[in-house]
C-alpha positions as CSV (number, residue, x, y, z in Angstrom):
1,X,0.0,0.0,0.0
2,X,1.2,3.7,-0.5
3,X,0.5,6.1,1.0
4,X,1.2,10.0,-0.1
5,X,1.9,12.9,1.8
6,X,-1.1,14.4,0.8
7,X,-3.3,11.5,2.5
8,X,-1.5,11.7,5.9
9,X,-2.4,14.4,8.7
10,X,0.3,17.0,9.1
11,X,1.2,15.4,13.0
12,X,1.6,12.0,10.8
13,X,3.0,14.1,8.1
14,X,5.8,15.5,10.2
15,X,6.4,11.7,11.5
16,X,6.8,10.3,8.0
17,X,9.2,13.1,7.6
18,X,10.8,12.6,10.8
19,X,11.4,9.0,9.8
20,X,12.6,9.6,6.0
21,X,15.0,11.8,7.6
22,X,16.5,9.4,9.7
23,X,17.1,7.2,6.6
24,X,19.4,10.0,5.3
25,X,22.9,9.0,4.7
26,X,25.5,10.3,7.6
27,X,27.4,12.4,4.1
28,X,28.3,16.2,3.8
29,X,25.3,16.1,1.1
30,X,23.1,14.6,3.6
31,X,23.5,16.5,6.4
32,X,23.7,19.8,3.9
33,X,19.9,18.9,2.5
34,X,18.8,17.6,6.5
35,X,20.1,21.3,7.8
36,X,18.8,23.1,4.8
37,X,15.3,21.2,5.3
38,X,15.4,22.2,9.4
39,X,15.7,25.8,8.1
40,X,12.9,26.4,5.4
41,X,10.7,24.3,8.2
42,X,11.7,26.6,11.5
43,X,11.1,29.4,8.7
44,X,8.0,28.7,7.9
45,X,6.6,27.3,11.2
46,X,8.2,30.8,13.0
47,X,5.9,32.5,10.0
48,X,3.2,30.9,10.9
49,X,3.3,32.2,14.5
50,X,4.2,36.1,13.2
51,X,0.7,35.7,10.6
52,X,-1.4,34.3,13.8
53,X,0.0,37.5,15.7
54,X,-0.9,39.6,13.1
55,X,3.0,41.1,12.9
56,X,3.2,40.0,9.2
57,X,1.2,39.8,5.9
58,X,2.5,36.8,4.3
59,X,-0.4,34.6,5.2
60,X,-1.2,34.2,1.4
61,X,2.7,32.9,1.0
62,X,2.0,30.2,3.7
63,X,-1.0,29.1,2.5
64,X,-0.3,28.5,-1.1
65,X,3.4,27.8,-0.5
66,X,3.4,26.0,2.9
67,X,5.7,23.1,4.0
68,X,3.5,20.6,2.1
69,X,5.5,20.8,-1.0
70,X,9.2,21.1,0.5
71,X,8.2,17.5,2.2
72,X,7.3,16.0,-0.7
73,X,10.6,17.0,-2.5
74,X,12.7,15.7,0.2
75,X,10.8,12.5,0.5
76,X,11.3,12.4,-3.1
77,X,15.2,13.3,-2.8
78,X,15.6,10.5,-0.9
79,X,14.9,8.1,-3.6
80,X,17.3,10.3,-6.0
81,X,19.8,11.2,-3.3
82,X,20.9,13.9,-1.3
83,X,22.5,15.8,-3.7
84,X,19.0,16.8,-5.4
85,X,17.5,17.7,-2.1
86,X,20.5,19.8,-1.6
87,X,19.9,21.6,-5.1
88,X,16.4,21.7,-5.0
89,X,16.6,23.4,-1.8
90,X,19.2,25.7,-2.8
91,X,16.7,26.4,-6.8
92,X,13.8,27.2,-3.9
93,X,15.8,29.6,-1.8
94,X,17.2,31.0,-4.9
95,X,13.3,31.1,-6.6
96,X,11.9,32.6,-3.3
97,X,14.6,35.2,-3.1
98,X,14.8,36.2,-6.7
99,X,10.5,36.6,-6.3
100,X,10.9,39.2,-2.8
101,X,13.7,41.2,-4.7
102,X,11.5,41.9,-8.1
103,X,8.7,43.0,-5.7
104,X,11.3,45.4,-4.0
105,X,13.1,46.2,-7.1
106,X,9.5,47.6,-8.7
107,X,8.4,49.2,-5.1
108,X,11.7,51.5,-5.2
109,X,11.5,52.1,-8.7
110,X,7.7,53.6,-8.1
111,X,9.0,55.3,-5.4
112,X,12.0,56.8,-7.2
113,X,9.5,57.8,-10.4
114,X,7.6,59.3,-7.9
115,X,10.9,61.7,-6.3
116,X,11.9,62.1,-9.4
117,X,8.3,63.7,-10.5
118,X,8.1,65.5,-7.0
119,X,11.4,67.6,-8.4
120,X,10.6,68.2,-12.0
121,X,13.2,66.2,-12.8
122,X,13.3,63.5,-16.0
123,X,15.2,61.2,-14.2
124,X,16.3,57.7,-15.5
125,X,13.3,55.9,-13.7
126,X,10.8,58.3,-15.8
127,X,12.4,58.1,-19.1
128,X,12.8,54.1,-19.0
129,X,9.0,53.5,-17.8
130,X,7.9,50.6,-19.8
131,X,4.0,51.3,-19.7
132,X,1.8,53.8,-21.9
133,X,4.0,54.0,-24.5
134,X,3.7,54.7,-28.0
135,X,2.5,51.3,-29.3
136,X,1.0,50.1,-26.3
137,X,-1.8,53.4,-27.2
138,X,-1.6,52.4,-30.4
139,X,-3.0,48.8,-29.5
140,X,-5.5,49.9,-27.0
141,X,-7.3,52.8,-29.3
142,X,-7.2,50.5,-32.3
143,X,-8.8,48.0,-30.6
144,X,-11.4,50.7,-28.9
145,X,-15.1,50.3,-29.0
146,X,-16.0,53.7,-30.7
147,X,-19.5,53.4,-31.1
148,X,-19.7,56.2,-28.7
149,X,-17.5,58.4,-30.3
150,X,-15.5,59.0,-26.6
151,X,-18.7,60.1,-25.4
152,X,-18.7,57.7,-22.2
153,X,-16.4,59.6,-20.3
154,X,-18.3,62.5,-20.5
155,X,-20.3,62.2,-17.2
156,X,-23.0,65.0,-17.8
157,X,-23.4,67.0,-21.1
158,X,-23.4,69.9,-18.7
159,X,-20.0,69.0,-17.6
160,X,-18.6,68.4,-21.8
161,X,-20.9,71.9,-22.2
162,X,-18.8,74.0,-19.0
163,X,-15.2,72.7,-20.7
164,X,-16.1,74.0,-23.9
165,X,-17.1,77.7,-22.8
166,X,-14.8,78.0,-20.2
167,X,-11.6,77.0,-21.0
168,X,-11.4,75.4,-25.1
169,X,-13.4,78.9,-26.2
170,X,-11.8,81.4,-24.4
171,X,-8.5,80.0,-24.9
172,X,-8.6,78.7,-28.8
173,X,-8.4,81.4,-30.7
174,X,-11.3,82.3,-33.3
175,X,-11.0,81.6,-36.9
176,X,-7.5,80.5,-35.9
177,X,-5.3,77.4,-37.1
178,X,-5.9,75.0,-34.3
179,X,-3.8,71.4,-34.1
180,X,-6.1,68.8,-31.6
181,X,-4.1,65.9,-30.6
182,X,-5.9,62.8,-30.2
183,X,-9.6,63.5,-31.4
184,X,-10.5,59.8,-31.1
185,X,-14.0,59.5,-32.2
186,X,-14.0,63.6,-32.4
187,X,-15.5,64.5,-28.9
188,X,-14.2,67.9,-28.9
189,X,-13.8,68.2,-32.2
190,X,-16.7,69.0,-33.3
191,X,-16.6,72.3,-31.0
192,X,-13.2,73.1,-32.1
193,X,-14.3,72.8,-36.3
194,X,-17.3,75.2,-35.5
195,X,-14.4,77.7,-33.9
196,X,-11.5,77.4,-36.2
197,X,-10.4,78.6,-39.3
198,X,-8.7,75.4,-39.7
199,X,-8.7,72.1,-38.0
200,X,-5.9,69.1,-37.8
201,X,-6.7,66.4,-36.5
202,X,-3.4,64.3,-35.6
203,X,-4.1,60.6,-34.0
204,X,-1.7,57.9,-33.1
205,X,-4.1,55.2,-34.8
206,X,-5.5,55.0,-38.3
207,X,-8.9,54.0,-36.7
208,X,-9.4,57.0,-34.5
209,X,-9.2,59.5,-37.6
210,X,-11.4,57.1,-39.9
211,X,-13.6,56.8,-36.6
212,X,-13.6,61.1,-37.4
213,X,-14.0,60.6,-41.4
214,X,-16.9,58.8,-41.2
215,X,-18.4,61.1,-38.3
216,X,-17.3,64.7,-40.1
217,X,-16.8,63.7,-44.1
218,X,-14.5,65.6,-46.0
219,X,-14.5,69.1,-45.0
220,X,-12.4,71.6,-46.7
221,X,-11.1,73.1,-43.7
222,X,-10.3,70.0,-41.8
223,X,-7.4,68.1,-42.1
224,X,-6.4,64.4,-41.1
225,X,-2.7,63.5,-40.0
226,X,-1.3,60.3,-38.8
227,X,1.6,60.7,-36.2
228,X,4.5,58.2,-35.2
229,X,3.5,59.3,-31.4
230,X,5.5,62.0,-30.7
231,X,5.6,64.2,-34.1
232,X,3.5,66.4,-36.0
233,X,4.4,65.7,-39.5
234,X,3.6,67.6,-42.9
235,X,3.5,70.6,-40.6
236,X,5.5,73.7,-41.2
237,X,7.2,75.4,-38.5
238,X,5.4,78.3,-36.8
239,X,2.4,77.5,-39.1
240,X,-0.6,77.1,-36.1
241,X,-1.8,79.6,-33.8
242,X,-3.2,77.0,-31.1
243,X,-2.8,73.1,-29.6
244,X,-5.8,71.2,-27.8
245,X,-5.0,68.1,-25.8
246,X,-7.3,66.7,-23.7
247,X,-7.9,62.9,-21.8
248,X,-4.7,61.9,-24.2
249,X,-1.8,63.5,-22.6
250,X,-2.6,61.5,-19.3
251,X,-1.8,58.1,-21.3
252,X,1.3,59.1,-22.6
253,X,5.0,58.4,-21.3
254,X,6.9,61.2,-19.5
255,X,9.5,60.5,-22.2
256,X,7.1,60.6,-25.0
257,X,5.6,63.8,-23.6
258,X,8.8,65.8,-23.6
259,X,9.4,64.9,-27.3
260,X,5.7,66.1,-27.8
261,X,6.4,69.4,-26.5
262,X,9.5,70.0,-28.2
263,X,7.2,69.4,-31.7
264,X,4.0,72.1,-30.3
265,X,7.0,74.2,-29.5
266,X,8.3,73.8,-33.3
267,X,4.8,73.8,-35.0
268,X,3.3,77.1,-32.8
269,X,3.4,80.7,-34.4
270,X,4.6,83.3,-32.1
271,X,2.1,84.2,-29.3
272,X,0.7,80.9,-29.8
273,X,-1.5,78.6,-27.2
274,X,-1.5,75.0,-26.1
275,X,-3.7,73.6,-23.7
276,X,-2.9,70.1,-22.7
277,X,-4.8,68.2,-20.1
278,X,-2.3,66.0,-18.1
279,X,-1.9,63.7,-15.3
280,X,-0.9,66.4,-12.6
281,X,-0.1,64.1,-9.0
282,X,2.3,60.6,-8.9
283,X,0.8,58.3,-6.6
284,X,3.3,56.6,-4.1
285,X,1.9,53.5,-4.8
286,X,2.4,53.9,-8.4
287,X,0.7,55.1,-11.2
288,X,-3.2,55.9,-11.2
289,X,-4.9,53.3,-13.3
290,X,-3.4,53.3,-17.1
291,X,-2.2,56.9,-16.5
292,X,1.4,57.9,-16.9
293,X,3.6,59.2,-14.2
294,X,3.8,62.5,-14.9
295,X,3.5,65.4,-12.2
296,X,2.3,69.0,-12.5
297,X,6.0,69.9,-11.5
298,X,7.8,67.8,-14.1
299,X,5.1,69.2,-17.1
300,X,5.6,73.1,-16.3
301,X,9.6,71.7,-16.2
302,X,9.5,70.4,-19.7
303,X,7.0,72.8,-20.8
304,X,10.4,75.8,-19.8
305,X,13.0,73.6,-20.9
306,X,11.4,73.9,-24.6
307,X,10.9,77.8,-24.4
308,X,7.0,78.1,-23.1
309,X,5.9,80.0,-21.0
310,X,4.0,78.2,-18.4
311,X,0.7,80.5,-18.0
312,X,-1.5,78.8,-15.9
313,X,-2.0,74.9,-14.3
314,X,-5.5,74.3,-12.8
315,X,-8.2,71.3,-12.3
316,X,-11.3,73.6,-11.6
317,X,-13.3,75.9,-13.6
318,X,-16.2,78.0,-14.1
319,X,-18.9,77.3,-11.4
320,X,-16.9,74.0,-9.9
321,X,-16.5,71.6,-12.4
322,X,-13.3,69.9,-12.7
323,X,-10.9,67.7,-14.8
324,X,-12.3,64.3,-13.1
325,X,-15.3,66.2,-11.2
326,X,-18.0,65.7,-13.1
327,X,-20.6,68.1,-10.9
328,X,-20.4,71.2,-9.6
329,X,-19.3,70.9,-5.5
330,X,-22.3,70.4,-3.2
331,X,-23.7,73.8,-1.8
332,X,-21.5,75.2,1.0
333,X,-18.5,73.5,0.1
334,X,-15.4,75.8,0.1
335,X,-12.7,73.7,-1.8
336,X,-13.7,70.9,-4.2
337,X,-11.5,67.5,-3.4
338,X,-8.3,67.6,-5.2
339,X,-8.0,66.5,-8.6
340,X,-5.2,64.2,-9.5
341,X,-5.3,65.7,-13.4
342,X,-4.7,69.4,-14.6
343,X,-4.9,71.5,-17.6
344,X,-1.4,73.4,-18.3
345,X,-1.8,76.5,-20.7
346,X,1.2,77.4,-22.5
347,X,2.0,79.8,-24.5
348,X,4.9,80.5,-27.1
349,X,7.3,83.9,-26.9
350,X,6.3,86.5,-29.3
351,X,9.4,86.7,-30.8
Protein backbone atom coordinates (compact mmCIF):
# COMPACT_ATOMS: atom_id res chain seq x y z
CA UNK A 1 0.00 0.00 0.00
CA UNK A 2 1.20 3.73 -0.51
CA UNK A 3 0.46 6.12 0.99
CA UNK A 4 1.15 9.98 -0.13
CA UNK A 5 1.92 12.89 1.83
CA UNK A 6 -1.09 14.39 0.82
CA UNK A 7 -3.30 11.50 2.46
CA UNK A 8 -1.54 11.72 5.89
CA UNK A 9 -2.41 14.39 8.71
CA UNK A 10 0.29 17.02 9.14
CA UNK A 11 1.18 15.35 12.95
CA UNK A 12 1.64 11.96 10.85
CA UNK A 13 2.97 14.06 8.07
CA UNK A 14 5.82 15.47 10.17
CA UNK A 15 6.38 11.73 11.46
CA UNK A 16 6.76 10.29 8.02
CA UNK A 17 9.25 13.06 7.56
CA UNK A 18 10.81 12.62 10.81
CA UNK A 19 11.38 8.97 9.80
CA UNK A 20 12.58 9.56 5.96
CA UNK A 21 15.03 11.80 7.61
CA UNK A 22 16.52 9.37 9.68
CA UNK A 23 17.10 7.18 6.65
CA UNK A 24 19.42 10.01 5.32
CA UNK A 25 22.93 8.95 4.72
CA UNK A 26 25.46 10.29 7.57
CA UNK A 27 27.40 12.35 4.10
CA UNK A 28 28.31 16.18 3.80
CA UNK A 29 25.30 16.13 1.13
CA UNK A 30 23.07 14.61 3.59
CA UNK A 31 23.46 16.54 6.44
CA UNK A 32 23.74 19.76 3.89
CA UNK A 33 19.88 18.89 2.48
CA UNK A 34 18.78 17.56 6.49
CA UNK A 35 20.06 21.26 7.80
CA UNK A 36 18.82 23.13 4.76
CA UNK A 37 15.30 21.23 5.32
CA UNK A 38 15.36 22.22 9.38
CA UNK A 39 15.68 25.83 8.08
CA UNK A 40 12.89 26.41 5.40
CA UNK A 41 10.68 24.32 8.24
CA UNK A 42 11.74 26.59 11.46
CA UNK A 43 11.10 29.42 8.67
CA UNK A 44 8.04 28.70 7.92
CA UNK A 45 6.59 27.31 11.23
CA UNK A 46 8.15 30.85 12.96
CA UNK A 47 5.86 32.55 10.00
CA UNK A 48 3.19 30.94 10.91
CA UNK A 49 3.34 32.15 14.47
CA UNK A 50 4.19 36.08 13.24
CA UNK A 51 0.66 35.71 10.59
CA UNK A 52 -1.37 34.29 13.77
CA UNK A 53 -0.02 37.52 15.73
CA UNK A 54 -0.85 39.58 13.07
CA UNK A 55 3.05 41.11 12.87
CA UNK A 56 3.17 40.01 9.15
CA UNK A 57 1.20 39.84 5.86
CA UNK A 58 2.55 36.84 4.28
CA UNK A 59 -0.42 34.59 5.20
CA UNK A 60 -1.21 34.23 1.38
CA UNK A 61 2.72 32.90 0.99
CA UNK A 62 1.96 30.23 3.73
CA UNK A 63 -1.05 29.09 2.50
CA UNK A 64 -0.26 28.52 -1.06
CA UNK A 65 3.36 27.80 -0.47
CA UNK A 66 3.37 25.98 2.90
CA UNK A 67 5.68 23.11 4.00
CA UNK A 68 3.52 20.56 2.10
CA UNK A 69 5.54 20.84 -1.03
CA UNK A 70 9.24 21.09 0.46
CA UNK A 71 8.25 17.52 2.23
CA UNK A 72 7.27 16.00 -0.69
CA UNK A 73 10.63 16.98 -2.45
CA UNK A 74 12.71 15.67 0.23
CA UNK A 75 10.76 12.45 0.51
CA UNK A 76 11.33 12.42 -3.07
CA UNK A 77 15.22 13.31 -2.78
CA UNK A 78 15.57 10.54 -0.86
CA UNK A 79 14.93 8.07 -3.55
CA UNK A 80 17.26 10.31 -5.98
CA UNK A 81 19.80 11.24 -3.29
CA UNK A 82 20.93 13.93 -1.29
CA UNK A 83 22.51 15.79 -3.75
CA UNK A 84 18.98 16.82 -5.41
CA UNK A 85 17.54 17.72 -2.08
CA UNK A 86 20.47 19.82 -1.61
CA UNK A 87 19.92 21.57 -5.09
CA UNK A 88 16.37 21.67 -5.03
CA UNK A 89 16.60 23.39 -1.77
CA UNK A 90 19.22 25.71 -2.84
CA UNK A 91 16.70 26.41 -6.77
CA UNK A 92 13.78 27.24 -3.87
CA UNK A 93 15.77 29.61 -1.75
CA UNK A 94 17.19 31.00 -4.93
CA UNK A 95 13.28 31.14 -6.63
CA UNK A 96 11.85 32.58 -3.27
CA UNK A 97 14.64 35.20 -3.07
CA UNK A 98 14.82 36.20 -6.72
CA UNK A 99 10.52 36.58 -6.25
CA UNK A 100 10.87 39.20 -2.85
CA UNK A 101 13.74 41.15 -4.69
CA UNK A 102 11.47 41.94 -8.10
CA UNK A 103 8.66 43.01 -5.70
CA UNK A 104 11.28 45.39 -4.02
CA UNK A 105 13.05 46.24 -7.08
CA UNK A 106 9.50 47.57 -8.73
CA UNK A 107 8.40 49.20 -5.07
CA UNK A 108 11.74 51.49 -5.24
CA UNK A 109 11.52 52.07 -8.74
CA UNK A 110 7.73 53.65 -8.05
CA UNK A 111 9.02 55.27 -5.38
CA UNK A 112 11.98 56.85 -7.16
CA UNK A 113 9.49 57.82 -10.36
CA UNK A 114 7.64 59.35 -7.94
CA UNK A 115 10.85 61.73 -6.27
CA UNK A 116 11.88 62.14 -9.45
CA UNK A 117 8.35 63.69 -10.53
CA UNK A 118 8.09 65.52 -7.02
CA UNK A 119 11.41 67.55 -8.44
CA UNK A 120 10.62 68.21 -12.03
CA UNK A 121 13.16 66.15 -12.77
CA UNK A 122 13.29 63.49 -16.00
CA UNK A 123 15.25 61.20 -14.16
CA UNK A 124 16.30 57.72 -15.50
CA UNK A 125 13.30 55.91 -13.71
CA UNK A 126 10.81 58.35 -15.81
CA UNK A 127 12.42 58.13 -19.06
CA UNK A 128 12.85 54.08 -19.01
CA UNK A 129 8.98 53.55 -17.82
CA UNK A 130 7.92 50.62 -19.78
CA UNK A 131 4.04 51.26 -19.73
CA UNK A 132 1.83 53.84 -21.85
CA UNK A 133 4.01 54.01 -24.54
CA UNK A 134 3.71 54.73 -28.00
CA UNK A 135 2.52 51.26 -29.33
CA UNK A 136 1.02 50.07 -26.27
CA UNK A 137 -1.77 53.35 -27.22
CA UNK A 138 -1.57 52.44 -30.39
CA UNK A 139 -2.99 48.84 -29.49
CA UNK A 140 -5.52 49.91 -26.96
CA UNK A 141 -7.30 52.83 -29.33
CA UNK A 142 -7.20 50.53 -32.32
CA UNK A 143 -8.79 48.02 -30.59
CA UNK A 144 -11.39 50.75 -28.93
CA UNK A 145 -15.12 50.30 -29.01
CA UNK A 146 -15.98 53.75 -30.65
CA UNK A 147 -19.49 53.36 -31.11
CA UNK A 148 -19.70 56.19 -28.69
CA UNK A 149 -17.49 58.42 -30.29
CA UNK A 150 -15.50 58.98 -26.61
CA UNK A 151 -18.72 60.12 -25.36
CA UNK A 152 -18.69 57.68 -22.24
CA UNK A 153 -16.37 59.62 -20.34
CA UNK A 154 -18.29 62.55 -20.53
CA UNK A 155 -20.31 62.17 -17.22
CA UNK A 156 -23.03 65.00 -17.84
CA UNK A 157 -23.39 66.99 -21.05
CA UNK A 158 -23.38 69.91 -18.65
CA UNK A 159 -20.01 68.96 -17.56
CA UNK A 160 -18.57 68.40 -21.76
CA UNK A 161 -20.90 71.86 -22.19
CA UNK A 162 -18.76 74.04 -19.01
CA UNK A 163 -15.17 72.67 -20.74
CA UNK A 164 -16.14 74.00 -23.88
CA UNK A 165 -17.13 77.72 -22.75
CA UNK A 166 -14.80 78.04 -20.24
CA UNK A 167 -11.65 76.95 -21.01
CA UNK A 168 -11.42 75.45 -25.07
CA UNK A 169 -13.37 78.89 -26.24
CA UNK A 170 -11.84 81.35 -24.42
CA UNK A 171 -8.48 79.99 -24.91
CA UNK A 172 -8.58 78.69 -28.80
CA UNK A 173 -8.40 81.44 -30.68
CA UNK A 174 -11.26 82.34 -33.28
CA UNK A 175 -11.05 81.56 -36.93
CA UNK A 176 -7.53 80.51 -35.94
CA UNK A 177 -5.26 77.36 -37.09
CA UNK A 178 -5.86 74.95 -34.30
CA UNK A 179 -3.78 71.38 -34.12
CA UNK A 180 -6.08 68.80 -31.57
CA UNK A 181 -4.06 65.87 -30.64
CA UNK A 182 -5.86 62.75 -30.22
CA UNK A 183 -9.59 63.47 -31.43
CA UNK A 184 -10.53 59.81 -31.10
CA UNK A 185 -13.99 59.53 -32.22
CA UNK A 186 -13.98 63.61 -32.36
CA UNK A 187 -15.47 64.50 -28.85
CA UNK A 188 -14.22 67.94 -28.92
CA UNK A 189 -13.85 68.19 -32.23
CA UNK A 190 -16.71 68.99 -33.29
CA UNK A 191 -16.55 72.34 -31.05
CA UNK A 192 -13.20 73.09 -32.13
CA UNK A 193 -14.28 72.84 -36.26
CA UNK A 194 -17.33 75.19 -35.51
CA UNK A 195 -14.43 77.66 -33.94
CA UNK A 196 -11.51 77.35 -36.22
CA UNK A 197 -10.45 78.62 -39.31
CA UNK A 198 -8.70 75.39 -39.74
CA UNK A 199 -8.68 72.12 -38.01
CA UNK A 200 -5.92 69.08 -37.80
CA UNK A 201 -6.69 66.40 -36.52
CA UNK A 202 -3.43 64.31 -35.56
CA UNK A 203 -4.10 60.64 -34.02
CA UNK A 204 -1.72 57.94 -33.11
CA UNK A 205 -4.13 55.18 -34.77
CA UNK A 206 -5.50 55.02 -38.34
CA UNK A 207 -8.93 53.96 -36.66
CA UNK A 208 -9.40 56.97 -34.53
CA UNK A 209 -9.23 59.45 -37.57
CA UNK A 210 -11.40 57.10 -39.89
CA UNK A 211 -13.65 56.79 -36.64
CA UNK A 212 -13.62 61.07 -37.36
CA UNK A 213 -14.00 60.59 -41.37
CA UNK A 214 -16.94 58.82 -41.19
CA UNK A 215 -18.38 61.13 -38.30
CA UNK A 216 -17.31 64.67 -40.12
CA UNK A 217 -16.83 63.75 -44.05
CA UNK A 218 -14.51 65.62 -46.02
CA UNK A 219 -14.52 69.08 -44.99
CA UNK A 220 -12.36 71.56 -46.75
CA UNK A 221 -11.12 73.12 -43.70
CA UNK A 222 -10.34 69.97 -41.84
CA UNK A 223 -7.43 68.07 -42.12
CA UNK A 224 -6.37 64.35 -41.06
CA UNK A 225 -2.72 63.47 -39.99
CA UNK A 226 -1.29 60.31 -38.85
CA UNK A 227 1.63 60.65 -36.18
CA UNK A 228 4.49 58.16 -35.22
CA UNK A 229 3.47 59.26 -31.41
CA UNK A 230 5.48 61.97 -30.73
CA UNK A 231 5.63 64.18 -34.13
CA UNK A 232 3.48 66.36 -36.02
CA UNK A 233 4.38 65.68 -39.46
CA UNK A 234 3.61 67.62 -42.91
CA UNK A 235 3.45 70.59 -40.60
CA UNK A 236 5.48 73.70 -41.17
CA UNK A 237 7.24 75.35 -38.46
CA UNK A 238 5.43 78.25 -36.78
CA UNK A 239 2.44 77.53 -39.13
CA UNK A 240 -0.63 77.13 -36.11
CA UNK A 241 -1.78 79.65 -33.79
CA UNK A 242 -3.16 76.98 -31.11
CA UNK A 243 -2.76 73.12 -29.61
CA UNK A 244 -5.79 71.15 -27.82
CA UNK A 245 -5.01 68.09 -25.76
CA UNK A 246 -7.35 66.72 -23.74
CA UNK A 247 -7.89 62.91 -21.83
CA UNK A 248 -4.73 61.90 -24.24
CA UNK A 249 -1.85 63.48 -22.58
CA UNK A 250 -2.65 61.53 -19.25
CA UNK A 251 -1.80 58.14 -21.31
CA UNK A 252 1.34 59.10 -22.60
CA UNK A 253 4.95 58.42 -21.26
CA UNK A 254 6.91 61.22 -19.49
CA UNK A 255 9.53 60.54 -22.24
CA UNK A 256 7.09 60.59 -24.99
CA UNK A 257 5.56 63.82 -23.57
CA UNK A 258 8.82 65.84 -23.55
CA UNK A 259 9.41 64.91 -27.29
CA UNK A 260 5.73 66.14 -27.80
CA UNK A 261 6.39 69.43 -26.45
CA UNK A 262 9.51 69.98 -28.19
CA UNK A 263 7.15 69.44 -31.74
CA UNK A 264 4.02 72.08 -30.30
CA UNK A 265 7.05 74.24 -29.52
CA UNK A 266 8.34 73.79 -33.28
CA UNK A 267 4.77 73.85 -34.98
CA UNK A 268 3.32 77.10 -32.80
CA UNK A 269 3.43 80.72 -34.43
CA UNK A 270 4.55 83.27 -32.09
CA UNK A 271 2.12 84.19 -29.28
CA UNK A 272 0.70 80.94 -29.80
CA UNK A 273 -1.45 78.61 -27.17
CA UNK A 274 -1.50 75.03 -26.11
CA UNK A 275 -3.71 73.56 -23.75
CA UNK A 276 -2.93 70.06 -22.70
CA UNK A 277 -4.85 68.17 -20.06
CA UNK A 278 -2.30 66.01 -18.13
CA UNK A 279 -1.88 63.65 -15.32
CA UNK A 280 -0.85 66.35 -12.62
CA UNK A 281 -0.11 64.07 -8.98
CA UNK A 282 2.29 60.60 -8.94
CA UNK A 283 0.82 58.28 -6.57
CA UNK A 284 3.26 56.62 -4.11
CA UNK A 285 1.87 53.50 -4.75
CA UNK A 286 2.41 53.91 -8.41
CA UNK A 287 0.73 55.10 -11.22
CA UNK A 288 -3.21 55.92 -11.16
CA UNK A 289 -4.87 53.30 -13.25
CA UNK A 290 -3.39 53.28 -17.10
CA UNK A 291 -2.19 56.91 -16.47
CA UNK A 292 1.39 57.88 -16.90
CA UNK A 293 3.62 59.18 -14.21
CA UNK A 294 3.78 62.55 -14.91
CA UNK A 295 3.55 65.39 -12.21
CA UNK A 296 2.27 68.99 -12.48
CA UNK A 297 6.02 69.89 -11.50
CA UNK A 298 7.75 67.84 -14.14
CA UNK A 299 5.06 69.19 -17.07
CA UNK A 300 5.60 73.11 -16.32
CA UNK A 301 9.60 71.65 -16.15
CA UNK A 302 9.49 70.40 -19.73
CA UNK A 303 7.00 72.81 -20.79
CA UNK A 304 10.36 75.81 -19.80
CA UNK A 305 13.03 73.59 -20.90
CA UNK A 306 11.36 73.90 -24.61
CA UNK A 307 10.89 77.75 -24.39
CA UNK A 308 7.04 78.10 -23.09
CA UNK A 309 5.87 79.96 -21.00
CA UNK A 310 4.01 78.17 -18.42
CA UNK A 311 0.66 80.54 -18.00
CA UNK A 312 -1.54 78.85 -15.93
CA UNK A 313 -1.99 74.95 -14.28
CA UNK A 314 -5.48 74.27 -12.77
CA UNK A 315 -8.21 71.33 -12.29
CA UNK A 316 -11.29 73.58 -11.59
CA UNK A 317 -13.34 75.88 -13.60
CA UNK A 318 -16.21 77.97 -14.08
CA UNK A 319 -18.90 77.27 -11.37
CA UNK A 320 -16.92 74.04 -9.89
CA UNK A 321 -16.48 71.57 -12.37
CA UNK A 322 -13.28 69.90 -12.71
CA UNK A 323 -10.87 67.71 -14.85
CA UNK A 324 -12.31 64.31 -13.11
CA UNK A 325 -15.26 66.15 -11.16
CA UNK A 326 -18.00 65.70 -13.10
CA UNK A 327 -20.64 68.10 -10.94
CA UNK A 328 -20.44 71.23 -9.57
CA UNK A 329 -19.30 70.92 -5.48
CA UNK A 330 -22.26 70.44 -3.24
CA UNK A 331 -23.72 73.80 -1.81
CA UNK A 332 -21.47 75.16 1.01
CA UNK A 333 -18.52 73.50 0.10
CA UNK A 334 -15.39 75.84 0.14
CA UNK A 335 -12.72 73.68 -1.80
CA UNK A 336 -13.71 70.88 -4.20
CA UNK A 337 -11.49 67.52 -3.39
CA UNK A 338 -8.30 67.59 -5.21
CA UNK A 339 -8.00 66.51 -8.59
CA UNK A 340 -5.19 64.18 -9.47
CA UNK A 341 -5.27 65.75 -13.41
CA UNK A 342 -4.65 69.37 -14.58
CA UNK A 343 -4.94 71.55 -17.64
CA UNK A 344 -1.36 73.43 -18.27
CA UNK A 345 -1.80 76.55 -20.69
CA UNK A 346 1.19 77.40 -22.47
CA UNK A 347 1.97 79.81 -24.51
CA UNK A 348 4.88 80.48 -27.13
CA UNK A 349 7.29 83.90 -26.90
CA UNK A 350 6.29 86.55 -29.27
CA UNK A 351 9.37 86.68 -30.76
Amino acid sequence: MSITMRDLPQHEERSLVTRETARVPSSILGRAAAWLYAVIWRYVRQTRKRVARGQKRVGALVKHRGPRPLQKVFVRAQRIGPAYGLLYGGWTLATAATTLATAATQRLADRLRTMEGDRGVLGPFLRDYSDNTVGANRRVWTAWDWSRRGEEWNQSEEWKQSLIDEVLRPYMPYQGRIIEIGPGGGRWSEALLEHARQLILVDVTERALEVCRERFGDVPTLKYVLTSGTDVPGIADADVDAVWSFDVFVHIAPRDIDEYLREIRRVLAPGGVAVIHHHGRASKKGPDGWRSPMTARLFASLAIKHGFILERQFDTWGNGFGVRRHAPPPEGEQRPPENRDLISVLRAPES
